[in-house]
N, C-alpha and C positions, 0 to 999 in steps of 0.2 A: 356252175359258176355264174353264168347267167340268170338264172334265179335266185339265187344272194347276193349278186346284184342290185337285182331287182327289191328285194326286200328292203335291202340297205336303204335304196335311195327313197321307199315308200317311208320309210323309219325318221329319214334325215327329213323330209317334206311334213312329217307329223309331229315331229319336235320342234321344225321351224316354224309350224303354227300354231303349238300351244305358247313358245316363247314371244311368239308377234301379238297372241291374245293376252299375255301377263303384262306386254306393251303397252296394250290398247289398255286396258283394267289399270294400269298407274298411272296414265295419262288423261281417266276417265274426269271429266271437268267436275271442280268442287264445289262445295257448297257456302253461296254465302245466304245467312238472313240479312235481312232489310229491317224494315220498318213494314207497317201498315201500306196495303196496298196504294193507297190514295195517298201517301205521302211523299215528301219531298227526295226522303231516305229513300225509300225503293224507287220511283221514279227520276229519278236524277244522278243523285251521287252513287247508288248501284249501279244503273249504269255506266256510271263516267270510270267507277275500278273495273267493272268490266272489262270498257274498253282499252282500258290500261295495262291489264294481265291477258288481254284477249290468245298471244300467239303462243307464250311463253306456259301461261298457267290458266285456261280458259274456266269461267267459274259461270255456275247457275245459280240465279238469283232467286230466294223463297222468299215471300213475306212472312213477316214477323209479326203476330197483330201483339206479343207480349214481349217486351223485354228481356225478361226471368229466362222466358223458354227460349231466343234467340240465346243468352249467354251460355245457356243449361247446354243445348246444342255442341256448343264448341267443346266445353268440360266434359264430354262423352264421348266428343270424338263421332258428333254423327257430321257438325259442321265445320267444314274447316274455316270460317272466319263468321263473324256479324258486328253489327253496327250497333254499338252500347255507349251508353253515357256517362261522362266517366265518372260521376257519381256514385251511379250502381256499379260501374268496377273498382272504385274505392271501398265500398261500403262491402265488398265481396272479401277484397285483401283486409281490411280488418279486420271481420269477424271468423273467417277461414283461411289463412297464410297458406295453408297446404294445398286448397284449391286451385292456385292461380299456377302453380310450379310450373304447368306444360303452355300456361299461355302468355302473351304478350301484348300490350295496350299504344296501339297506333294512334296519337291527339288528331283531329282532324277537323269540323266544323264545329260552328259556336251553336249550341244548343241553349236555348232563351226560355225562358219561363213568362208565359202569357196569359192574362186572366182575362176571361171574355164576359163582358156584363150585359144585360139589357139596358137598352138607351134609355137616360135619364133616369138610372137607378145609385149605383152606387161611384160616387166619384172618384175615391181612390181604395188601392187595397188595405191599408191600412184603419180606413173606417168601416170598409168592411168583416177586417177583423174586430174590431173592437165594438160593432153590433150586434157580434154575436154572443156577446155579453149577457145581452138584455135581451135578447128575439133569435128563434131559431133560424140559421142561416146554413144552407146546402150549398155542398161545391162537389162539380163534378171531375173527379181525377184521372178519368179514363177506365181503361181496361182494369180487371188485375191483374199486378205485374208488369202493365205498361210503365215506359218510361216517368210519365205524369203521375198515376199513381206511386213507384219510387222515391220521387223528387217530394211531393207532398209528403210522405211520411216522413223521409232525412228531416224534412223544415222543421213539422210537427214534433218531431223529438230534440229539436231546437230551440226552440219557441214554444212556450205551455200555451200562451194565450193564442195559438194555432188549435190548438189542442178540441179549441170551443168549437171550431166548425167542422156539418156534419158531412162526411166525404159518400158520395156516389162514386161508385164505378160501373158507368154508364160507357161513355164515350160516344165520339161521333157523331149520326145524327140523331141516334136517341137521346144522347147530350146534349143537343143545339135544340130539337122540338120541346124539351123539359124547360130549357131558358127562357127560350121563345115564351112560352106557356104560361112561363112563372111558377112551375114547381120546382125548380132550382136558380138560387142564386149568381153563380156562376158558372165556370170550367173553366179548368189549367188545360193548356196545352204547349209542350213543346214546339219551339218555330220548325225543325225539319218536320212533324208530322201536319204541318199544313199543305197546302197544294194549291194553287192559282186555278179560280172559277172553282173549288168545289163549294157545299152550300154554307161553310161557315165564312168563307171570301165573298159568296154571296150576301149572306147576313149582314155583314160590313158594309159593302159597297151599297148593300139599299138601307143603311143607316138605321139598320135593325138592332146592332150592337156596339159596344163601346170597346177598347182594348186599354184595359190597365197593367199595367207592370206591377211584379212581383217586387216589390219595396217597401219598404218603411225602417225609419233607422235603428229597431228594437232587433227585428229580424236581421239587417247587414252587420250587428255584432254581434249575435248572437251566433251568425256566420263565421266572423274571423275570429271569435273567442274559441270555436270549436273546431276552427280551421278545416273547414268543411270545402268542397272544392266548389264551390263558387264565388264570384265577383260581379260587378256593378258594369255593366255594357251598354254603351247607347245601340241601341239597334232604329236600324232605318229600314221603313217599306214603302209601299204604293200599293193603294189599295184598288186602283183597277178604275173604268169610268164611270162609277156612280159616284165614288169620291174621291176625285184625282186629287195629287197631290203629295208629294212626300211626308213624312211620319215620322219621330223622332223621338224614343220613348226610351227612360234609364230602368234596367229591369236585370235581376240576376242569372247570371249564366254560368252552365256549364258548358262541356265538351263533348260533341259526339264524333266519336273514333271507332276504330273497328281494333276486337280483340280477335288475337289470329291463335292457333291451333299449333304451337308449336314442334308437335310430334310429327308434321310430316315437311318437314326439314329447314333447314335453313335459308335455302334458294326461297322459297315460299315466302317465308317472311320478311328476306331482305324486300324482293318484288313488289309485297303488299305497303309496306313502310315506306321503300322509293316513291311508290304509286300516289301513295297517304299525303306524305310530306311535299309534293309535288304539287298539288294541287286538286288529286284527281276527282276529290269528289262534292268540288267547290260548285256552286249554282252555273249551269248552262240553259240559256233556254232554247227550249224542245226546236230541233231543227223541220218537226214536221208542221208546226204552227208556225213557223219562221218563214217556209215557204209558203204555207198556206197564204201568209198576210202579205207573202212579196207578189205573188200572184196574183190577188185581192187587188190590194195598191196600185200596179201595174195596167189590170184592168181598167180598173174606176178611172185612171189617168187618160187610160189610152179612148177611153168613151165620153168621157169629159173634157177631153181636146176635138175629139170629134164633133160633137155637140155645141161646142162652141166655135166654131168654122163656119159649121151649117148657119148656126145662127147669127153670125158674123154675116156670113153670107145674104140673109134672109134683110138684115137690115139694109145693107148695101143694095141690093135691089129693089127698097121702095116696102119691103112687106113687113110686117108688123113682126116682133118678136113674139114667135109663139111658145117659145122650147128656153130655158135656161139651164145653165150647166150643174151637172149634181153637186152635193157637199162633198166634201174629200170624207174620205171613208171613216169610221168612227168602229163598227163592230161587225164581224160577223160571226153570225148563231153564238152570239153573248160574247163572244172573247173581242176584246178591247185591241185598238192596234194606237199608240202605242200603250202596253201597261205594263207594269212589274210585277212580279210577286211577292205579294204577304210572305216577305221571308226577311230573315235577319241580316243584313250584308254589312253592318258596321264591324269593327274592331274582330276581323275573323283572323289575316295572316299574324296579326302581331301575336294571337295567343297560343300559333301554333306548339308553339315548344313549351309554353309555361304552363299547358293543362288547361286553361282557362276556358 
């Protein structure tokens, strides 16, 4: 009896740890894609669902450098949510109804359409389209599959006289060295896939390039005639301290949301949608450069009141001012204290619910 016992309770202990491992295997944290690693998308608003689902539904964040393959992800059931525009998930529901059956489209941040020029070249986009008429003109749309390239084609089968310019898909900084260079006219780029200090915020701030908006009034109806999902946005930045200053440019928008995976349940999706709708994945800035600059600050302060005592001092007894107190701080290793980011921040909460 003792020995069946014994069995029993080996039995009961072996059960109880394939069921604590089928435990641990459904609570294995999910996958979200992002965006491009240097962008706004994965370092910010991935984040910020993160931390949002962190206790409840814990998720690991992949970059995404294509669009197509973040959404493909989720319709396969490798990802359980990513970060898509809702352009390309309109542009999915119309041409395939059946595709979309297991997922769901969370609206969340304003996704902006941005043309990037070399200074003193083309003054708006509209004349840039319309030289391309007469003279070949290259615009760089990103990856393929990136959100930017999607966005330019939608336009392109919008607009014929789009039609004329010749599209790269470069991206990045093989995109920004071709501008620079002048074997390319421009490059789109979505506002989440920029990033504060990388080198096309650089190109900006040392007055290397220009930022035009996605506009002209052929294109904005040729937009609501085909009722396409975008509208006319003022978007506000700061471009950092080579060109301070606020910015204030009208340019069409979409939406970037996340589409969630709806076969692994409903808890899931309400959580991602609370999360969405809530704010979660609105611009925060990096709390590590936050302190970095309070630290910064603090110092410079605290040796610039010293400095200035001493040398208070030094007057007061007759001796010559040798020492004067520092400048208040301005940068350290390039990052600007105060700056903003190159990012979109006008007209975001009001389009939450309209798609926009």
């Amino acid at each position: 009896m003792s020995f069946v016992r014994h069995r029993l309770s080996i039995g009961a202990a072996l059960l109880s740890l394939v069921i604590g491992t089928q435990a641990v295997a459904a609570e294995a944290p999910a996958r979200l894609a992002t965006g491009p690693d240097n962008s706004i998308a994965h370092r910010t608003a991935g984040p910020g669902l993160q931390r949002a689902l962190r206790q409840a539904h814990p998720l690991v964040l992949e970059p995404a450098p294509s669009a197509q393959q973040a959404l493909q992800g989720v319709l396969s059931g490798r990802n359980a949510a990513a970060f898509v525009q809702r352009d390309l998930y309109e542009d999915l529901v119309a041409k395939s109804p059946d595709a979309v059956k297991d997922i769901e489209y969370y609206p969340g941040l304003p996704a902006c359409l941005l043309t990037f020029v070399r200074k003193d070249t083309w003054p708006s986009f509209g004349e840039l389209v319309m030289a391309a008429q007469r003279q070949r003109v290259v615009v760089d749309a990103g990856l393929p599959g990136s959100h930017a390239d999607v966005s330019a084609g939608l336009l392109r089968g919008a607009l014929p006289a789009l039609e004329r310019l010749e599209l790269e898909n470069r991206g990045g900084a093989r995109a920004l060295g071709r501008l620079l260079n002048g074997d390319a006219d421009a490059m789109i780029v979505p506002s989440h896939e920029l990033t504060p200090g990388d080198l096309l915020h650089k190109a900006l701030s040392d007055g290397l390039v220009n930022i035009l908006p996605v506009a002209m009034p052929e294109l904005g109806a040729a937009v609501e005639r085909q009722r396409l999902p975008y509208r006319d946005r003022t978007v506000v930045f700061e471009t950092g301290a080579g060109a301070p200053g606020e910015h204030r440019l009208t340019t069409l928008c979409t939406n970037l949301g996340v589409v969630v995976d709806t076969r692994r349940g409903p808890e899931f999706s309400e959580a991602v949608a609370r999360a969405v709708m809530s704010g979660a994945l609105e611009w925060q800035p990096s709390v590590v450069w936050e302190t970095v600059g309070m630290i910064w600050q603090t110092t410079v302060a605290l040796v610039s009141r010293v400095v200035s005592i001493g040398c208070r001092l030094l007057v007061e007894f007759g001796l010559p001012p040798l020492c004067q107190a520092p400048p208040p701080p301005t940068a350290v290793a390039g990052l600007p204290f105060p700056a903003g980011p190159l990012v979109a921040t006008g007209a975001h909460r009001e389009n939450l619910f309209s798609g926009d």
